[in-house]
N, C-alpha and C positions, 0 to 999 in steps of 0.2 A: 777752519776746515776747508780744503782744494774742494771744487767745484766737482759734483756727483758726473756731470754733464760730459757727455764724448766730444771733445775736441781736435780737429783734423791737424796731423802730424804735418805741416807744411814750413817752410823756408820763403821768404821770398822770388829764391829761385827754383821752384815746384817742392816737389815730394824731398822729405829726406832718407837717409838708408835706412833708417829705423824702423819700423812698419810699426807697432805699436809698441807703447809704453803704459804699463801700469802701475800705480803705486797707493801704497793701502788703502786698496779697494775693499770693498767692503761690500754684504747684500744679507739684510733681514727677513724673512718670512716667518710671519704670526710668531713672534719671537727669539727665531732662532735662528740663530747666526749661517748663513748658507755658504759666503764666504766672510773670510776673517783676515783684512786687512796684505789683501795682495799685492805684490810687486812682482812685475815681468819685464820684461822686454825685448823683445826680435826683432832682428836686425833684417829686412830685404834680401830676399833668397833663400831664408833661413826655414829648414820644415822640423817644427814642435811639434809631437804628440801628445798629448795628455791622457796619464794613465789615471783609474781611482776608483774606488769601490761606489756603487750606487749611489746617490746620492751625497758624494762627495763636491759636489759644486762645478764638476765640468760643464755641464749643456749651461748653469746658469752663466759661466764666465762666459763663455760661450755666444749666448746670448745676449748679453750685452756689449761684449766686441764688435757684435753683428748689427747693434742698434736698437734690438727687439726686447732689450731691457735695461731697467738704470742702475747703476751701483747709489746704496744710500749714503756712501763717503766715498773721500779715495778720488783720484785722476784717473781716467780713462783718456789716452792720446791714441787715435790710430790711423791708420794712412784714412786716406779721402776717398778713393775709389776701393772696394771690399765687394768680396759675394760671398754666398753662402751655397754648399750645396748638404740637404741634408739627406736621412736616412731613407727617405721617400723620396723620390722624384718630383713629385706634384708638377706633372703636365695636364694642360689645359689638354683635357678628350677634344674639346671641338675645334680645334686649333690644330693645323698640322705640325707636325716635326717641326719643321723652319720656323715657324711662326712662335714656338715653343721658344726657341732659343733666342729669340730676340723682345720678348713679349714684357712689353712696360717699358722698351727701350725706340722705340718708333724710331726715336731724331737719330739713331745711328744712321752716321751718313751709309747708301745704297743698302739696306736694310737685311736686302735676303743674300745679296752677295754673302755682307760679315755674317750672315746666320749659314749658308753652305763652306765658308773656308771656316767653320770653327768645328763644322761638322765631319767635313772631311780630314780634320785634325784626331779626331775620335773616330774616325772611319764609319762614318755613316751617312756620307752624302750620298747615297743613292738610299735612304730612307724618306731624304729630307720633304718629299711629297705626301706621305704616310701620313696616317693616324696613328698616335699613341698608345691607342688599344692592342693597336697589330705586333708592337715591340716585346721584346722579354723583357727580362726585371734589369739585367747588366745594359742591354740598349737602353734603357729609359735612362736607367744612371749614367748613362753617357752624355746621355742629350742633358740632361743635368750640369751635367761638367763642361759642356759648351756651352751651354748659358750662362757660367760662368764665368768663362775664360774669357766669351766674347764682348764682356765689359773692360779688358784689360785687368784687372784688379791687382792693387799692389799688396793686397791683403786676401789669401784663401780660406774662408774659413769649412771645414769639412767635419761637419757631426756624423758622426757614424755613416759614413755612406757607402759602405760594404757589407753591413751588419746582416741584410737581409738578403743578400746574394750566397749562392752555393759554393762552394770548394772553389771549383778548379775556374768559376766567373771571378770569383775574389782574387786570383792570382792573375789573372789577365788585367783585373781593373786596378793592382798594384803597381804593374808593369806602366801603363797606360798614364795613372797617377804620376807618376818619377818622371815618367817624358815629358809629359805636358810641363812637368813642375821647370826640368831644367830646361824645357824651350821658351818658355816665359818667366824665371826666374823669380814670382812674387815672394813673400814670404807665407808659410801654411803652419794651420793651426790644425791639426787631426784630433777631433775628441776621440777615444777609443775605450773598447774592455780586453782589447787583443792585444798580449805581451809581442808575438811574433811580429804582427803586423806594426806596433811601436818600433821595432827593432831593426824589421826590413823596410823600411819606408824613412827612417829621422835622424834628423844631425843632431837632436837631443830631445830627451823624455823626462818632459814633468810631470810628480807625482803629485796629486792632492791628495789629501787627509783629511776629512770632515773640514773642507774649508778650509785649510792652508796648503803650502807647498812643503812638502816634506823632503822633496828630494828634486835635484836637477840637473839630468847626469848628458854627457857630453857623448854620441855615437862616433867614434872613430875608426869605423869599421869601414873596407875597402868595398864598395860597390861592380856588381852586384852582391847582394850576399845569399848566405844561405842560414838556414833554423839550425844545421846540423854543426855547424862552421864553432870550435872549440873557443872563440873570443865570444860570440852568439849566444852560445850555450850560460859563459858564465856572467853574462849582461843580464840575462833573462833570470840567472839567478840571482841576480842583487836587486832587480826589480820587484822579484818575488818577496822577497824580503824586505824591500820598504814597502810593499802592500800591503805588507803583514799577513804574508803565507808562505807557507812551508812546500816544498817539495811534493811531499807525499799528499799533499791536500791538493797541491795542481795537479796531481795524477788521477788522483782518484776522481773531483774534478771533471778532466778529459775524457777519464772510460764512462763517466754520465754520459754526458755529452756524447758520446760516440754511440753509445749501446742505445 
């Protein structure tokens, strides 16, 4: 059996393009299989979504990408430098802005320089004085996202971190997402329960299934796009369909949701 343990994706000559590799991974809890014997791999540049019903084993893959859990078989190889931003912000209140975005990284050489050009990157260097209290919910998820960025990471990992923003902040923070993504080219792991957001955001969409990968389909759609855009339309339908839902159940669904 290959070694449960996360080991850094390196060459010799640094990083390679590959940003993580997995292979039948695996993860138990109180008996039951949570994943069942994974294989991935992305390549550097490369933005994954992951689609899947509750408890389908996204946040735990997730989580152990990110280091914050072990798989109990299976190879976990992923780049060396990685961040994570999740659904929550978690900024330190007593800490300002800048200090946020560089916080548990001190030894960056000039400290609050790279914490103002990461924030000015997310358009918020004139907060960077502030308290975290004073932000909205899309600010704080900024300054999130500078905290990550300003590790360099050749690895994004992003658990739901639009989940809890409104309409039209979610579309600013997709916009915002893609830039940062093609200004620094890492490769990104998006967990999600949004088809749309899978679709306008990734170069491919894996499904889990109670722990395995059911489907792994490839975005070839011309950027920017759009939800209404006729190739869009029938992506979201085939996705629909490896989730194992119908049309009419994503509608009805949505007028929840809506009403």
């Amino acid at each position: 059996m290959n070694s449960p343990d996360i080991d850094a994706l390196k060459t010799r000559h640094g990083e390679r393009k590959t940003a993580l590799e997995l292979n039948a991974v695996s993860r138990v809890f109180s008996g039951r299989a949570v994943l069942k014997d994974v294989s991935l791999s992305v390549k550097r540049g490369q933005f994954v979504s992951m689609l899947g019903a509750s408890g389908a084993g996204k946040t735990t893959l997730l989580r152990i990408l990110a280091g914050l859990d072990q798989a109990d078989s299976g190879r976990v190889r992923v780049a060396g430098a990685r961040s994570v931003v999740f659904q929550e912000p978690r900024l330190v209140l007593a800490k300002r802005v800048w200090e946020n975005v560089v916080i548990g990284h001190e030894r960056l050489r000039a400290t609050k320089p790279s914490a103002l050009a990461a924030l000015e990157e997310v358009g918020l260097s004139r907060q960077a004085d502030g308290w975290p209290k004073t932000l909205s919910g899309g600010e704080a998820q900024r300054v999130a996202l500078a905290r990550a960025l300003v590790r360099e990471p050749k690895l994004l990992l992003l658990d739901e971190p639009f989940a809890a923003l409104d309409a039209l902040t979610r579309i600013r923070m997709y916009e915002l997402v893609a830039r940062l993504w093609r200004a620094h080219t890492p490769a990104v792991v998006l967990v999600t329960h949004d088809i749309d957001e899978a679709i306008l955001l990734s170069d491919r969409i894996v499904v889990l299934s109670q722990g395995e990968i059911s489907a792994d389909i490839a975005v070839d759609l011309p950027r920017p796009r759009s939800r209404g855009d006729e190739a869009a339309v029938a992506l979201r339908t085939r996705l629909l369909a490896a989730l194992g839902v119908g049309q009419a159940d994503a509608f009805q669904t949505a007028s929840r949701d809506a009403a």
